[in-house]
C-alpha positions, -999 to +999 in steps of 0.1 A: -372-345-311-408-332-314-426-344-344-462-326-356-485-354-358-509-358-391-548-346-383-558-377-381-536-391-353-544-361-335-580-363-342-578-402-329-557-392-302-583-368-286-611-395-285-586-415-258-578-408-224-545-391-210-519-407-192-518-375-174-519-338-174-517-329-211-498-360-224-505-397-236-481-423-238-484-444-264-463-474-287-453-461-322-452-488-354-429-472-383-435-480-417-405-493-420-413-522-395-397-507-365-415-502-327-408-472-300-424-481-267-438-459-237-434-429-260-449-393-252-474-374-271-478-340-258-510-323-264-524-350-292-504-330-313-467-332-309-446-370-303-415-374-289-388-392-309-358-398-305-337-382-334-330-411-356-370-418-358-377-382-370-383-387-403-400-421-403-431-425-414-459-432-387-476-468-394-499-468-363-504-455-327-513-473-301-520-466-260-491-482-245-505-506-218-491-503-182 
C-alpha cells in the first residue's frame, strides 16, 4: 500500500540522492519499534508498505545501504 509521507520526510527526502529514476529506497523505523528494509519511496512523496504497516507511525527514514 502507498502511504503519503509527512512534509518533512518529503522535504528530507529531496536533499538525498535516487536510487533510480524517480524512486529511493530506503529502511523504515516504526514507532512502535519495528524495521522494513529495502523499502520504496516513489517520488519523495509516496512509501510503499506492505498493508499491515499502513497505519504505523513513521519513527525515522533512512537510505538503505547496498
Amino acid at each position: 500500500m502507498r502511504v503519503h509521507l509527512d512534509q518533512h520526510w518529503k522535504t528530507w527526502l529531496l536533499q538525498l540522492p535516487e536510487s533510480g529514476m524517480g524512486y529511493q529506497r530506503v529502511d523504515v523505523s516504526l514507532a512502535d519499534g519495528r524495521e522494513l528494509k529495502d523499502v520504496p519511496v516513489f517520488n519523495a512523496e509516496e512509501v510503499e508498505l506492505p498493508d499491515e504497516f499502513a497505519h504505523a507511525r513513521i519513527k525515522d527514514l533512512r537510505l538503505h545501504a547496498a
